[in-house]
Residue, then its C-alpha position, 0 to 999 in steps of 0.5 A: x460667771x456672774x453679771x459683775x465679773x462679766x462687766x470687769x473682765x469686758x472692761x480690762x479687755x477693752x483697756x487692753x486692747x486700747x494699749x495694744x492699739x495704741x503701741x502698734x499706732x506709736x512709729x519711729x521712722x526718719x529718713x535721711x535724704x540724698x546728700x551732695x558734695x562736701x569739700x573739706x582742706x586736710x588743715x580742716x578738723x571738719x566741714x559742716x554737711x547739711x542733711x535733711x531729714x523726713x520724719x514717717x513716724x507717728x509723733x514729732x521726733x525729739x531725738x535721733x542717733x546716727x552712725x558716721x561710715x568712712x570708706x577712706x579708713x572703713x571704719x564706724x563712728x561711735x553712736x552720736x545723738x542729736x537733740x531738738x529742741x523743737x521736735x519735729x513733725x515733717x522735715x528737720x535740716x540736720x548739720x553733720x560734721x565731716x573730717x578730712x579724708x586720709x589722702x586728697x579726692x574722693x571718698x565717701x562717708x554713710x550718714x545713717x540714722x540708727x534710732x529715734x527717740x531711744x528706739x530702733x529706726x524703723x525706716x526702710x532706707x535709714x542711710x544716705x551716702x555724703x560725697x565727700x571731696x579732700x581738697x587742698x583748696x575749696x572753691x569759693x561759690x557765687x551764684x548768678x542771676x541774669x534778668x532779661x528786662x526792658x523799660x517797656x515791660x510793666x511786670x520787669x520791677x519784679x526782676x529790679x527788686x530782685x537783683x537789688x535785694x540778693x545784692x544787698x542780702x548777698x553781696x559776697x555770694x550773689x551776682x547779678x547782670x541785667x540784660x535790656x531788651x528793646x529800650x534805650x539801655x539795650x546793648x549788643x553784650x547778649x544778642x547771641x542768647x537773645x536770639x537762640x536760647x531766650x529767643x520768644x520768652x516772656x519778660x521779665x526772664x530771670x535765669x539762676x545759674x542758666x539753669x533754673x528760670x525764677x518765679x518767685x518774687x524774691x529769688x530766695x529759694x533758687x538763690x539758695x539752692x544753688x549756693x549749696x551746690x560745690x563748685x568744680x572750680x575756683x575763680x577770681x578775676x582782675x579788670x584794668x582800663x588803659x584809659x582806651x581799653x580795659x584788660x581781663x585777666x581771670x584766674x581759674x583753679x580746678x578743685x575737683x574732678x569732672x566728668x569725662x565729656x563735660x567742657x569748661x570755658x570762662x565768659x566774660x561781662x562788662x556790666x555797668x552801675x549808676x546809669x540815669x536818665x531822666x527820660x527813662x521811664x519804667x513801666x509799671x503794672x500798679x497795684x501788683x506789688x502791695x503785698x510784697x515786704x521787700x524795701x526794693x519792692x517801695x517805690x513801684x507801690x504807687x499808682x504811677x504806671x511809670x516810674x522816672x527817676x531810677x538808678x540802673x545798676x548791674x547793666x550789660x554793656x558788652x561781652x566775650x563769649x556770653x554763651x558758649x564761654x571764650x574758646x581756650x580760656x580754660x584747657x583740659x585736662x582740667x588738673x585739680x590743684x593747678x590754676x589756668x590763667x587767661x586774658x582778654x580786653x574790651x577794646x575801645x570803652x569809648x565806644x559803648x554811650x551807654x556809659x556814665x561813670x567809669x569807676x562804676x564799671x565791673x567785669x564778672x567771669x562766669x565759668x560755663x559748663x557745657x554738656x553734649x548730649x547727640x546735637x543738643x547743648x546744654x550750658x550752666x553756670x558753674x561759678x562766677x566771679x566780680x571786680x571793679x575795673x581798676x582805672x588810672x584816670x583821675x577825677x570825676x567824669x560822667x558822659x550822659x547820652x547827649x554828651x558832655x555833661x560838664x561839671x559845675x562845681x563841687x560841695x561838700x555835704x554842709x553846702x560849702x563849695x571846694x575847689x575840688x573833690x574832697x577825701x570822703x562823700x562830695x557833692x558834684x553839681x552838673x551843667x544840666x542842674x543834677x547833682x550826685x554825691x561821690x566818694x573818694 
């Protein structure tokens, strides 16, 4: 074999064996990850199940095609295919549309991942199971983030801007209670938790659903992990002052099924809005916050180590059964479909001084899951709901913590005095010279 033909076939060997390189290296392998709970009406045509997936394989995935198995008519889906538009390399969240079982309960349904870009998936678990949950009413998730804070504490403006944020990103999904400890907005409302579960913790303490402890400085991910869970039951909550005592009535109906041994029981919380003291100063860790984009985060960017002047919302001002749940506000057997009503009062609003505005008084209802494992108890949040507490008084009144503090005059917004609050935003004037604007 002569010089020439030796260098063509060494060439060709080479661009071979390059190719044959090159298609084994090419893999098409994604992988679905474990699904939770969907729950769907049988009036819905489908519910969206958010699936995530991994991509293993080689090159980013543009495409995949997926089977849908359902063990309520054991029947296959066609083929269907999804398309990206942006292709990915890691992880791509995927929306799965799920019917309505035949009948109500639990069924599952298989999301498997047959191809990827046109050629069989090469992944070794290609499926994942969906618990899919028929419901003739889907609950109604809230999620709730308690923050144990104090004016002392100079790192508590992280738990502030967070509570303020996901009330104001969220205000439909999201419930915050903040809970002072050692300054002059501490109440008796979570003395029981203080000195047993969060006893010796630092502060700020900022708790997701009981369950998760916050380290971000937004909140966002455990908000958000939380919210994607399905809830058990449904709740709303009602809340009227007497002009002595304000009467809860709380509404609770079981949309799916729980685990034998689990216990449910509903905790109740007055919390208050707008409370402001020009004496209350929070400490302030300067220089802490620069970096976060957050509006909340503003106003503790200075140099001041203490801040004057701040409007503390969401406060807990008393409570019924903060930490267990009120004993018998929810009954077994926990019948999907059949609401369990139940009521309580805080008796003698007049006694909390903490209070400046009444029409700025809320109660959130907070299902508590308790689970025995031998002498340990553990409790979650499972749903939660809020109301305004309704009040038959009339007027504007405001007590600070000195005492009366008596109202001036009124004004509207171009400066000109009423005899009494007018229909719209009016401005209240107090004998200590502060001035408020108030809807009506």
């Amino acid at each position: 074999m002569n010089k020439s033909l030796r260098n063509i076939l060494s060439l060709l060997l080479v661009l071979l064996t390059g190719a044959s390189l090159n298609a084994v290296a090419d893999s098409y392998n994604v992988a679905p990850m474990t699904a939770g709970k969907v729950t769907v009406s049988p009036n819905d045509e489908f519910v969206n199940a958010p699936i995530n997936l991994i991509n293993y394989g080689t090159n980013p995935v543009k495409q995949i095609t997926y089977t849908l198995y359902d063990f309520d008519t054991q029947e296959s889906s066609e083929p269907q295919t999804i398309d990206f538009e942006t292709p990915f390399d890691n992880t791509q969240q995927v929306m799965i549309p799920i019917k309505p079982g035949k009948s109500l309960g639990k069924s599952d349904v298989i999301f498997n991942v047959i191809e990827v870009d046109g050629h069989p998936n090469e992944t070794s678990v290609s499926f994942t199971y969906i618990e899919r949950w028929t419901v003739l009413q889907a609950a109604k998730k809230r999620v709730v983030f308690e923050d144990v804070t104090g004016l002392w504490c100079q790192y508590c403006p992280r738990g502030i801007a967070i509570m303020e944020s996901l009330e104001r990103l969220y205000p439909d999904e999201f419930i915050g209670i903040s809970i002072h400890d050692g300054d002059a907005l501490a109440t008796n409302a979570y003395n029981s938790m203080l000195s047993s579960t969060w006893k010796n913790t630092n502060r700020p303490l900022i708790m997701c659903a009981r369950d998760e402890k916050v380290n971000t400085f937004d909140g966002e991910s455990n908000f958000k992990y939380e919210l994607d869970k399905t809830a058990s039951f449904d709740i709303s909550v009602k809340a009227t002052y007497d002009g002595k005592d304000i009467n809860v009535t709380s509404s609770v109906l079981p949309c799916l099924d729980t685990d034998e041994g689990t216990e449910y029981s509903v905790a109740y919380v007055l919390t208050a809005d707008g409370l402001k003291n020009e004496k209350w100063g929070q400490s302030n860790r300067v220089g802490e916050w620069s970096d976060q984009v957050l509006p909340e985060y503003d106003r503790f960017k200075g140099n001041e180590s203490t801040i004057y002047g701040l409007e503390f919302n969401q406060v807990a001002i008393d409570s019924k059964g903060v930490q267990y749940g009120v004993e018998g506000s929810l009954t077994r057997p926990y019948t999907v479909g059949t609401m369990q009503t139940y009521t309580v009062t805080f008796e003698n609003i007049s006694q909390h001084k903490l209070i400046q505005d009444k029409s700025k008084l809320n109660v959130c209802a907070l299902i508590i899951k308790k689970v025995t494992n031998g002498n340990q108890i553990k409790t979650t949040i499972e749903n939660a709901a809020k109301c305004r507490v309704e009040s038959g008084e009339t007027g504007i009144k405001q007590v600070d913590n000195e005492g009366a503090n008596v109202v001036t005059g009124y004004y509207s917004l171009d400066g000109q005095h009423l005899n009494a609050p007018a229909k719209g935003i009016t401005i209240v004037r107090y004998a200590d010279g502060t001035t408020r604007k108030v809807r009506k």
